[in-house]
N, C-alpha and C positions, 0 to 999 in steps of 0.2 A: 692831722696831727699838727698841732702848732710848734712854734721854737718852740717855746719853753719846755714844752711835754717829750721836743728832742734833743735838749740838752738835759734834761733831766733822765731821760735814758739812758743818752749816750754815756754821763757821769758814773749813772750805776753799770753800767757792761765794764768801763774802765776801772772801776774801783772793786767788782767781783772778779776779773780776771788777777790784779794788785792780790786782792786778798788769797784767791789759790796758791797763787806764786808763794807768797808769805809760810802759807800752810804748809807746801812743800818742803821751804829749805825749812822751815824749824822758826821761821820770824816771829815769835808771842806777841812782843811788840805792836808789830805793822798788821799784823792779824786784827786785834783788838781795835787797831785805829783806822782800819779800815772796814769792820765793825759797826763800829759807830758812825764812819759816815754812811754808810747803809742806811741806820736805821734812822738818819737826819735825814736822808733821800726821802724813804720810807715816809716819814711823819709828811715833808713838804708837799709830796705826791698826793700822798690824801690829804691834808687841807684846802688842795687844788681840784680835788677831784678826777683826777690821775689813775688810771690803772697800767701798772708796769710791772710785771709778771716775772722780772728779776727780782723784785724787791719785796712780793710774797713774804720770803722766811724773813725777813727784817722789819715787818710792821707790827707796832705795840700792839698786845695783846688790852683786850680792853676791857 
């Protein structure tokens, strides 16, 4: 695994656990925007050729 392929992990494990917390208290907000950077992960991952199995339910459908 290279950096980049473990900082791009590491990003989305911190930005899915963000997001549950979010979900919990009721955040709409930080839900959404942490949402989106998901599925900015998502897109970078596969332009890289990246497979990161957090970021499944976040890659555009095509």
């Amino acid at each position: 695994m290279t950096e980049f392929h473990s900082e791009i992990r590491s990003h989305a494990q911190s930005a899915m656990e963000s997001l549950r917390g979010a979900r919990e208290s009721g955040d709409d907000y930080l839900a959404s925007v942490r949402e989106a950077e998901l599925e900015n992960l998502a897109r970078l991952a596969d332009e890289h050729g990246l497979r990161i199995p957090e970021l499944a339910g976040f890659a555009a459908s095509a």
